[in-house]
C-alpha positions as CSV (number, residue, x, y, z in Angstrom):
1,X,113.5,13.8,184.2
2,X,116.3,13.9,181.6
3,X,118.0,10.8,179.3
4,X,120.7,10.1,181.9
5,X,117.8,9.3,184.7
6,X,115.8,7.5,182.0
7,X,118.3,4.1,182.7
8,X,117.5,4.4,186.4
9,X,114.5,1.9,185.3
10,X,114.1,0.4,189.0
11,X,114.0,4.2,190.3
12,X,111.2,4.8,188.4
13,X,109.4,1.7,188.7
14,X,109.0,1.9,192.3
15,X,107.2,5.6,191.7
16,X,104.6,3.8,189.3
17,X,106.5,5.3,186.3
18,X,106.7,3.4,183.1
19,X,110.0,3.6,180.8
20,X,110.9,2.7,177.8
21,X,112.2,-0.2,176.9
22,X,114.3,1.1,173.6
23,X,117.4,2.4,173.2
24,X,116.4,6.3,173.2
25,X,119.9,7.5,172.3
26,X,119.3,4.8,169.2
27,X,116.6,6.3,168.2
28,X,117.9,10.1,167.9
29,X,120.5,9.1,166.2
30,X,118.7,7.2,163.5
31,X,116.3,10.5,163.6
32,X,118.9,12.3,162.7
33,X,120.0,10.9,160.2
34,X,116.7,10.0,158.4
35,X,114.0,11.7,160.0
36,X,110.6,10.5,158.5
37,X,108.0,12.4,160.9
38,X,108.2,16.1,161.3
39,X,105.2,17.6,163.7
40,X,104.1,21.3,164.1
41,X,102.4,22.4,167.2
42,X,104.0,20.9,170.0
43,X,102.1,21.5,172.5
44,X,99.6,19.5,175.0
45,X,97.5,18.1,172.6
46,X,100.9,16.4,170.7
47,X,102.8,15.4,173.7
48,X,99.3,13.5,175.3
49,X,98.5,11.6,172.7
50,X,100.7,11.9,168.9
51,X,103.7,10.8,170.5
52,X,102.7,8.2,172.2
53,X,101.3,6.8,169.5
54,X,105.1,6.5,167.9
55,X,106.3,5.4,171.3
56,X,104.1,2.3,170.9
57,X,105.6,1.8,167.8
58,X,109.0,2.0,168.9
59,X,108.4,-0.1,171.9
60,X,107.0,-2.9,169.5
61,X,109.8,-2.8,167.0
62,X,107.7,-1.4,164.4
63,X,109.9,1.7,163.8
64,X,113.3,2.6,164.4
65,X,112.9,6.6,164.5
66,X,110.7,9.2,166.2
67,X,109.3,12.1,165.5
68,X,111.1,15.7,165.2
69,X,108.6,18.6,167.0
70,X,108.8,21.8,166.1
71,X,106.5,25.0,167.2
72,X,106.9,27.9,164.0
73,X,104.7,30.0,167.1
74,X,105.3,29.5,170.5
75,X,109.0,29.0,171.0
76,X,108.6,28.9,175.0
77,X,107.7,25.4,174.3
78,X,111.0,24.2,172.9
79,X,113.3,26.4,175.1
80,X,111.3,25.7,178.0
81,X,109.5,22.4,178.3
82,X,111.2,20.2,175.4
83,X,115.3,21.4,175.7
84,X,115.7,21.6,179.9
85,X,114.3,17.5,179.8
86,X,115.8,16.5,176.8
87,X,112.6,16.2,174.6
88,X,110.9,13.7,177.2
89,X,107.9,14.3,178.1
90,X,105.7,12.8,181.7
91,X,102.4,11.4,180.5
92,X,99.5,10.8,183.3
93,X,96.8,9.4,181.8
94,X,93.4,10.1,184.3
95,X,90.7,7.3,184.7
96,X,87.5,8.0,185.8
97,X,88.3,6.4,189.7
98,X,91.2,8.9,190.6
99,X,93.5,6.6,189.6
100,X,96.9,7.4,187.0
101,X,98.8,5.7,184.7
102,X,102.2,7.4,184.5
103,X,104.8,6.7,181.5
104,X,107.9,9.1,180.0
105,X,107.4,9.4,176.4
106,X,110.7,9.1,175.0
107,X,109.3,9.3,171.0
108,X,110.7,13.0,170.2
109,X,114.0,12.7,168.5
110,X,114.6,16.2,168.4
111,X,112.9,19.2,168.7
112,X,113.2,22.6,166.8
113,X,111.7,25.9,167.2
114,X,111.1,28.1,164.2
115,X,113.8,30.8,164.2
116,X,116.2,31.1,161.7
117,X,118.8,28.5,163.0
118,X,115.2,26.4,163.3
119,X,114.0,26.7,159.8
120,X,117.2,25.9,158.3
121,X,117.3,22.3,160.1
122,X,114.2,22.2,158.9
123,X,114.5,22.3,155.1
124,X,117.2,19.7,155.5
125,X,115.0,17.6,157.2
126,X,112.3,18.4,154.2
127,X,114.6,17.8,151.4
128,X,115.2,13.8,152.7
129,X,113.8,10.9,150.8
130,X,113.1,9.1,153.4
131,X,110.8,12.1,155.0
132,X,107.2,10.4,154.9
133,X,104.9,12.7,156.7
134,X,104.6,16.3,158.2
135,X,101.3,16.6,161.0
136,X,100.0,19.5,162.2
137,X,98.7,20.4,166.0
138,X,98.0,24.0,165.2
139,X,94.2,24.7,166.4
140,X,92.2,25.8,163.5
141,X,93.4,29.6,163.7
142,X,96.7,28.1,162.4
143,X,95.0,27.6,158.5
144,X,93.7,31.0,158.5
145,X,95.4,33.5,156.8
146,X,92.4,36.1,157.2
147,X,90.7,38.5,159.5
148,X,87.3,38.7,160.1
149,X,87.1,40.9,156.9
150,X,88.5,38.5,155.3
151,X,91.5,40.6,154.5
152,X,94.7,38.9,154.6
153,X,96.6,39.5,158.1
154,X,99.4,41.2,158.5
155,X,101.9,38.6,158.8
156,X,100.4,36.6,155.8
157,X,100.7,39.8,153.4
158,X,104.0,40.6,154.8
159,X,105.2,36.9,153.6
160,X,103.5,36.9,150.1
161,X,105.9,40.2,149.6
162,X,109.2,38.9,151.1
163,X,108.9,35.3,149.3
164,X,109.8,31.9,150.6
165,X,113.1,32.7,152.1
166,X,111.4,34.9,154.7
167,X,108.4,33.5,156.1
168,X,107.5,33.4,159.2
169,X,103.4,32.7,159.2
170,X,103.4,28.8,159.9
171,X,101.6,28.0,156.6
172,X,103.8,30.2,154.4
173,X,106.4,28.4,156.4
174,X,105.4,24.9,155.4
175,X,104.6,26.2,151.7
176,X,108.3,27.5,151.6
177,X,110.0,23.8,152.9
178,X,107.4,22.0,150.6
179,X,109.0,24.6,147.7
180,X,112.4,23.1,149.2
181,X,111.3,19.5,148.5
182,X,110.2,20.3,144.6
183,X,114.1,21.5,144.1
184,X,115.4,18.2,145.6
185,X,114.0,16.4,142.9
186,X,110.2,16.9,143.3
187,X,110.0,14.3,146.2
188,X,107.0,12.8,147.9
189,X,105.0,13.9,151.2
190,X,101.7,13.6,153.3
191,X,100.8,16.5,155.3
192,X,98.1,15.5,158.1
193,X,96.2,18.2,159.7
194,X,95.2,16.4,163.1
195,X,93.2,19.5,164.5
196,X,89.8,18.8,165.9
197,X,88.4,20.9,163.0
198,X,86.1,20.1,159.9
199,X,87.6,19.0,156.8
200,X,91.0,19.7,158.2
201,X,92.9,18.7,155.3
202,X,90.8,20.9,152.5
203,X,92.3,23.9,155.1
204,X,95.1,23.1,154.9
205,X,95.7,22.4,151.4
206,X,93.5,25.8,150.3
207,X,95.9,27.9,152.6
208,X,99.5,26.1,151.0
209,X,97.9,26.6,147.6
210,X,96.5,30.3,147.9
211,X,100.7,31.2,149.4
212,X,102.1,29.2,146.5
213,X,99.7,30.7,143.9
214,X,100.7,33.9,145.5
215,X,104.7,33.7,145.0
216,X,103.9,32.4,141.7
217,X,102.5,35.7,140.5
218,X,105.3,37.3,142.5
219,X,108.1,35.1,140.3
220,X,108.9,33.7,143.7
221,X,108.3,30.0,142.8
222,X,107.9,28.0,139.1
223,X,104.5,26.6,137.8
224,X,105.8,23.1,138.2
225,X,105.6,23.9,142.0
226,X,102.1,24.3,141.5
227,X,101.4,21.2,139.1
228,X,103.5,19.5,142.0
229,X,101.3,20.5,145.1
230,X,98.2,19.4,143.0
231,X,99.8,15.7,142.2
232,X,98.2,13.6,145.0
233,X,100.7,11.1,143.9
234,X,103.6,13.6,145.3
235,X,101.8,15.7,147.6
236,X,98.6,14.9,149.7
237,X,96.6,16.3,152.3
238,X,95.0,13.6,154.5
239,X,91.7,14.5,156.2
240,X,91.7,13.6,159.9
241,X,89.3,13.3,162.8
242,X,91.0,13.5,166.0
243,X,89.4,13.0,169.9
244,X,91.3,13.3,172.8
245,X,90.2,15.5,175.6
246,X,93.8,17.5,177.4
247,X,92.7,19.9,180.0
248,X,95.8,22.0,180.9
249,X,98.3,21.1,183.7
250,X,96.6,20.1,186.7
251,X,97.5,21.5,190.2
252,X,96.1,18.0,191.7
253,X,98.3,16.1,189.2
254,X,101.5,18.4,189.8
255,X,100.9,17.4,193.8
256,X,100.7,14.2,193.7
257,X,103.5,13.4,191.6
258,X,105.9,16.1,193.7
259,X,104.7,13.9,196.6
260,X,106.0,11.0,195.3
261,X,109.4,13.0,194.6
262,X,109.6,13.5,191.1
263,X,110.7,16.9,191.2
264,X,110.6,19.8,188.6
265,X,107.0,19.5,187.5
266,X,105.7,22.6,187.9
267,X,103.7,24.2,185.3
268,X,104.3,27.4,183.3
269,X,102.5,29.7,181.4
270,X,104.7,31.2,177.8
271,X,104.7,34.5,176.3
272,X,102.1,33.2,174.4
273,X,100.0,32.0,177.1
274,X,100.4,28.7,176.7
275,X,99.8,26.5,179.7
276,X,102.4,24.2,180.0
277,X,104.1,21.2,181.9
278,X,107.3,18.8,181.7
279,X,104.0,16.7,182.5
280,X,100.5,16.4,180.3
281,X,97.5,15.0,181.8
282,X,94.7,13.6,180.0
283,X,91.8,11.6,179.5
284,X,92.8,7.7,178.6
285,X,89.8,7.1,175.3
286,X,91.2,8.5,172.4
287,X,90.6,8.4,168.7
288,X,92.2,9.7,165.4
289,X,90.9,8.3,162.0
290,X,92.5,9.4,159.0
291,X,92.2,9.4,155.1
292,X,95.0,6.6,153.7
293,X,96.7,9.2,151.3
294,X,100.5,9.0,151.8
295,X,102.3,9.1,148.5
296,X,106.0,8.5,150.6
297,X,104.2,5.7,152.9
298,X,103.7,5.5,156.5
299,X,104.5,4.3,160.1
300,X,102.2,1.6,160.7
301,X,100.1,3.6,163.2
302,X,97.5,0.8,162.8
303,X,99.1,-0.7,165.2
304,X,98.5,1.8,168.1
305,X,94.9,2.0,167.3
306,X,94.4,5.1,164.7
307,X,91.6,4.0,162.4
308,X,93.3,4.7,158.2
309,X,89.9,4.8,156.0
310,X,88.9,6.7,153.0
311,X,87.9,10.4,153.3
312,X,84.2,9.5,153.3
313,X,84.3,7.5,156.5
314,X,86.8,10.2,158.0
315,X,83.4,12.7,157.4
316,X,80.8,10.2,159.1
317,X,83.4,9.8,161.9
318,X,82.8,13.3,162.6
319,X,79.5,13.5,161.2
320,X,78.9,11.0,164.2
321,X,81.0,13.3,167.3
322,X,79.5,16.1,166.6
323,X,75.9,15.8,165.6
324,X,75.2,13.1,168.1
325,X,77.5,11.2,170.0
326,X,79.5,13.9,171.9
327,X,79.3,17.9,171.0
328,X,75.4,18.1,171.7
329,X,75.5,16.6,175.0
330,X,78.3,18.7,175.9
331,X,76.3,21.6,175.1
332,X,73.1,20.4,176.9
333,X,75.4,20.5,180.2
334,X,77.5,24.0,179.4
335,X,74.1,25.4,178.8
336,X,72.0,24.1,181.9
337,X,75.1,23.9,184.0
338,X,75.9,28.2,183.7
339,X,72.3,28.3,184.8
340,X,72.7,26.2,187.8
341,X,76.0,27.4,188.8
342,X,78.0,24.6,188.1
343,X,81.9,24.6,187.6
344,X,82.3,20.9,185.8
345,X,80.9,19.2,183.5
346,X,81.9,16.0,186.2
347,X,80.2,17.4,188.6
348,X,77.2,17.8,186.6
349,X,76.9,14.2,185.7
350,X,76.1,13.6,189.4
351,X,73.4,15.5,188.9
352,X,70.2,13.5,188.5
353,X,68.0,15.2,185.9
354,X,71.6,16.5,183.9
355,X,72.7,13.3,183.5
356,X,68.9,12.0,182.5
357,X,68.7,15.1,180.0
358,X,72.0,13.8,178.3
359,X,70.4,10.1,178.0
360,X,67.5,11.6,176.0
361,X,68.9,13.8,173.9
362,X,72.0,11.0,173.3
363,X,69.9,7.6,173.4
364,X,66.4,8.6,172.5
365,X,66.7,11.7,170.2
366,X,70.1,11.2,168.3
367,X,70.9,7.6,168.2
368,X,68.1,6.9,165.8
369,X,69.1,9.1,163.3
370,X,73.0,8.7,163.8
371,X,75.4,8.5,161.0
372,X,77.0,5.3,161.4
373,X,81.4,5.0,159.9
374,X,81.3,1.4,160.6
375,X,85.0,1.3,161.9
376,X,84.2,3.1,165.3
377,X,80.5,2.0,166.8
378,X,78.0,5.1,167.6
379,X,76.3,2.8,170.3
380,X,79.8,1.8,172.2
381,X,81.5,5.5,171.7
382,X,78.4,7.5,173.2
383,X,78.1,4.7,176.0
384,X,81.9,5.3,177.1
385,X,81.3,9.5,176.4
386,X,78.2,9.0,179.2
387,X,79.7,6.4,181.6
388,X,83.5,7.8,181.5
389,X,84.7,10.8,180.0
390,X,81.8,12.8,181.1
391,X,82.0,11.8,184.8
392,X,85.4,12.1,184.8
393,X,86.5,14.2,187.8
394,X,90.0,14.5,186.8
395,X,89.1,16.2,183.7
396,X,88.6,19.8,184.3
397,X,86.5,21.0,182.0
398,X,84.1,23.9,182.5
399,X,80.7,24.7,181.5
400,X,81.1,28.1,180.8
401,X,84.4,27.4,178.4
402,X,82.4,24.8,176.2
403,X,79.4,27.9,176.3
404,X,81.7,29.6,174.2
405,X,80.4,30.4,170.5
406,X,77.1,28.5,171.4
407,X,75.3,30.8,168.5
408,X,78.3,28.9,165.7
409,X,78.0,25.5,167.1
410,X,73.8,25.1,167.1
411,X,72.8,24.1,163.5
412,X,75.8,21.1,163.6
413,X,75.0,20.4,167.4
414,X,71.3,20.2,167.2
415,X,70.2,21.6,163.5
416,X,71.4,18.4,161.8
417,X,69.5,15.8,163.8
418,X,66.7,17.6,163.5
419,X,66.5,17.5,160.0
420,X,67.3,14.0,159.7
421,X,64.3,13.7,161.7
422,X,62.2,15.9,159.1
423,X,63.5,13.4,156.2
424,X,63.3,10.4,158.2
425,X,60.3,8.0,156.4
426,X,59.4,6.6,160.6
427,X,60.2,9.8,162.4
428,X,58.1,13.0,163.6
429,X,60.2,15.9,164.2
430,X,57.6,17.1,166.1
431,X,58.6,14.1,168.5
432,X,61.6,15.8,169.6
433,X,61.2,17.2,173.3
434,X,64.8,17.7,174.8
435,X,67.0,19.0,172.3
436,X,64.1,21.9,172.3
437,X,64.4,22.2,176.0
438,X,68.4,22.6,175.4
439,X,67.2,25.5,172.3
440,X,64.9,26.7,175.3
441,X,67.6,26.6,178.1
442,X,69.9,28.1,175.5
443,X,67.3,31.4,175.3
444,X,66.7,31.4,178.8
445,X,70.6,30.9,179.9
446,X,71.1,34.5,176.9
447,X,69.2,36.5,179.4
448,X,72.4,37.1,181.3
449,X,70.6,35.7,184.7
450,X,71.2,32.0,186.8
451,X,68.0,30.3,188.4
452,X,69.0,32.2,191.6
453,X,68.6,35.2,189.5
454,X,72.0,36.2,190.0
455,X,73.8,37.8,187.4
456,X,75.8,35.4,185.2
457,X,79.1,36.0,183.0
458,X,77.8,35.0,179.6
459,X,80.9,33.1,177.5
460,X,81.6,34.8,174.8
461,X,80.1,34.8,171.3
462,X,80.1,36.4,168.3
463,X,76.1,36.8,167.9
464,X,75.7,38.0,171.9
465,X,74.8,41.6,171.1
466,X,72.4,40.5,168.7
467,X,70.3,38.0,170.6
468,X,70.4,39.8,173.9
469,X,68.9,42.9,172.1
470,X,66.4,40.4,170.4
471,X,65.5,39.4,173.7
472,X,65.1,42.7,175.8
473,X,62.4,43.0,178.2
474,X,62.0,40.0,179.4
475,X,62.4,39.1,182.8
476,X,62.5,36.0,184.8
477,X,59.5,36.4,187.2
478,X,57.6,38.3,185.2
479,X,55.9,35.8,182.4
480,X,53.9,38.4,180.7
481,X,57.4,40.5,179.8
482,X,57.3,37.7,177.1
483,X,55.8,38.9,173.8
484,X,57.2,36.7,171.1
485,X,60.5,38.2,171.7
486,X,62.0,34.4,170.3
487,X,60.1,34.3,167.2
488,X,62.8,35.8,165.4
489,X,65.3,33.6,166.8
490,X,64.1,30.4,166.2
491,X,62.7,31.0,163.0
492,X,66.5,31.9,161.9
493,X,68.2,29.1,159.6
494,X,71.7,30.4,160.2
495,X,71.2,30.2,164.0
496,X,69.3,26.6,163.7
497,X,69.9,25.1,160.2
498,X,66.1,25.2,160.0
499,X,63.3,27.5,160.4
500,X,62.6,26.0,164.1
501,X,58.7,27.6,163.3
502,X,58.2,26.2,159.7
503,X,59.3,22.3,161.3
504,X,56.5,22.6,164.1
505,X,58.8,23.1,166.9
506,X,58.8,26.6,167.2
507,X,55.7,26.6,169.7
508,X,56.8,23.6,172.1
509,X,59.9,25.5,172.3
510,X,58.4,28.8,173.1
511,X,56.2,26.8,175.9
512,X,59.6,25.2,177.4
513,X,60.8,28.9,177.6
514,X,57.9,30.2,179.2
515,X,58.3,27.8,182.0
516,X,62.0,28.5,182.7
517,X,61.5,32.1,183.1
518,X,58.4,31.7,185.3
519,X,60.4,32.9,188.2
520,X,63.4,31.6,190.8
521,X,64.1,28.4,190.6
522,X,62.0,27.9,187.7
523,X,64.9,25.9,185.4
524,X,65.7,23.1,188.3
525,X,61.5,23.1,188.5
526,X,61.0,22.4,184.9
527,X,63.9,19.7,184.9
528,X,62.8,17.8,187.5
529,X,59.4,18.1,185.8
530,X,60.6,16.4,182.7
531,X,63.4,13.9,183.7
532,X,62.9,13.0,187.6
533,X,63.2,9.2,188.1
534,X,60.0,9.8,190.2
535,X,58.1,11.5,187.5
């Protein structure tokens, strides 16, 4: 795969692999010479779904250019995935049947790691007019610029000494070529943080403005900098919610497409432990909805389906994923599926009373108090989460990874339903049955054992010590070994969002718990009890 075999169109065609039907030497010229999309973070996530948005775009005319990657972290990526196949990239999209739609993405027009050589490209590229956006696929650690004591990192501190002309954290980076854009005449820019993380762009923004106020003190940069960085008409910070699940390489997906002889595919893992392919597989659905703030205008991404909206609806997008319509049932299985010894959350959704459990708690618990955004409809995105990105086989996607941080993700996952049920005028929360079962299965799944009683390998979690030592002496078998050990638990609001005792469901909870730990077996028991077809 390189841009001399991208003309051998019939070639590909008979291997079931779409082209492009633009000029792609075209488009890295005009790139080049007035580049209006730079991304950072060029991994999996950017490659499976970012670029192809600007590939639909090209293919329809829209634009002319395509975007420039660069990776400030992980240079592996450009030296090892982008340079060797000249920035094209093998997208197989997986649907639910087995089946894949393959297609080179020919969108990046060039691609630039962040070394010296790198950065100076790069504030050429940032002091351009006609530069419109920069987007950001960093993960949320990319924002932070603290430790856990909320003392600056190394890194970070190191690069508030040195100044602009030596940074090498990615945010002091971006701060530094946005300090280049003031001195070429104060030009205009949108920077997008498309991270799966709250109120993305308020991160992003706080961390550019804490470097920049920073350097200020330091005599590194002028106060206009800053009275530039807080002009929405010059700079903004777009909030974003993005959905795309992209498991890493797949072994089955590297097979079958060597067995068609497309060679070269084989997957790598970089210094920095990146898993890595010249192909990306990933689910088809996808959505990104983003606040309409760009000062320097904007591809017309429209028109390959992102939803542009004000920063309100952006929230109750998310408001909607994450309090009902995805991130609770994924919970529900990684919880119950650990205790039953699953391995995929596919494999789970062949399972009778799993796939029943996520019904309820989707359909009957949160759909009456979801938050609606109007562009994207609750009822239609939870039905294709049920019917086909959960049951997706060719997704892998594990249990015991989305059990990770359980304790951090409860009071957003299950805490804000249930009080919108305790505001509700026509609701009871007392009504609620399985997200407490899920609370229960939660406590249940924390005592370290599976419903065989074997010995399980807990995900980790920054609250584990604690509730394991809040929940000593119990053992599964042994019902009286219970003596209010949960109280405790669910009467904490950090855990819950709500004192799970004071709302009346502290006691339904604690009698859902007492079941599961009645002995072997006792969680498939009390599952089939509630949520067998035949019940």
């Amino acid at each position: 795969m390189n841009a001399v075999n991208l003309t051998k169109k019939k070639e590909w065609a008979e291997l079931g692999v779409a082209v492009p039907s633009f000029d792609y030497s075209s488009v890295i010229r005009r790139t080049l010479a007035a580049p209006t999309w730079v991304h950072f973070g060029a991994g999996n996530l950017f490659r499976a779904f970012i670029a192809e948005l600007q590939q639909l775009l090209l293919e329809a005319g829209k634009v002319d250019t395509g975007i420039i990657a660069t990776d400030t972290f992980d240079f592996d990526l450009i030296d090892q995935i982008y340079k060797p196949y000249d920035n094209l990239t093998l997208l197989v999209s997986l649907k639910p049947d087995g089946t894949t739609v393959k297609k080179i993405i020919a969108s990046i027009g060039e691609s630039i790691k962040g070394d010296t050589a790198g950065l100076d490209r790069l504030r050429t590229i940032f002091t351009s007019p006609t530069l419109q956006m920069a987007s950001f696929t960093i993960t949320e650690k990319g924002y932070s610029l603290v430790d856990l004591s909320s003392q600056f990192l190394p890194v970070v501190k190191a690069d508030l000494t040195a100044g602009p002309d030596q940074a090498k954290h990615v945010m002091s980076i971006i701060t530094a070529l946005l300090y280049s854009r003031y001195q070429a005449g104060k030009l205009p820019l949108a920077l997008v943080s498309m991270d799966n993380c709250s109120q993305n762009g308020a991160k992003l923004q706080s961390s550019v403005l804490t470097i920049a106020e920073a350097w200020l003190k330091k005599g590194f940069v002028d106060e206009g900098f800053l009275c530039y960085l807080r002009d929405q008409q010059k700079i903004s910070f777009p909030w974003s919610m993005i959905d795309k699940i992209t498991p890493r390489p797949s072994e089955q997906v590297e097979k079958h497409l060597t067995e068609l002889g497309i060679e070269g595919m084989s997957p790598l893992v970089t210094s920095k432990n990146t898993f890595v392919a010249p192909f990306v597989n990933t689910e088809i659905p996808h959505y990104l909805v983003i606040e309409d703030q760009f000062p320097n205008g904007r591809p017309p991404l429209e028109e390959a389906g992102v939803y542009f909206t004000d920063r309100e609806t952006v929230q109750k997008t998310e408001r909607m994923k994450v309090t009902t319509c995805l991130n609770p049932l994924h919970t529900a299985l990684a919880v119950f599926g650990c205790l039953l010894g699953y391995d995929s959350i596919a494999a789970e959704m062949k399972d009778t009373e799993l796939k029943a459990l996520v019904e309820k708690i989707g359909y009957e618990e949160g759909m009456p108090v979801v938050v609606d955004p109007k562009i994207i409809s609750p009822q239609a995105f939870i039905h294709e989460v049920i019917t086909e990105r959960l049951p997706n086989p060719f997704i892998p996607d594990s249990p015991f990874r989305i059990a990770t941080d359980t304790s951090q993700k409860m009071p957003v996952r299950f805490g804000e339903t249930i009080k919108s049920y305790i505001v509700h005028p026509d609701l009871k929360v007392t009504d609620l049955f399985f997200i407490p079962l899920v609370i229960a299965g939660w406590c249940r799944y924390l005592l370290g054992v599976d419903d065989k009683l074997i010995t399980l390998n807990l995900s980790s979690d920054p609250m584990l010590p604690e509730l394991r030592k809040a929940l000593a002496g119990i053992k599964v078998g042994i019902p009286q070994s219970y003596q209010g050990q949960l109280r405790p638990i669910l009467a904490n609001p950090v855990l819950f969002g709500v004192d799970l005792w004071e709302v009346g469901l502290g006691k339904k909870i604690e009698g859902l718990f007492l079941e599961l730990i009645a002995g072997k077996g006792a969680v498939r028991q009390t599952l089939v009890k509630y949520l067998s077809t035949e019940g």
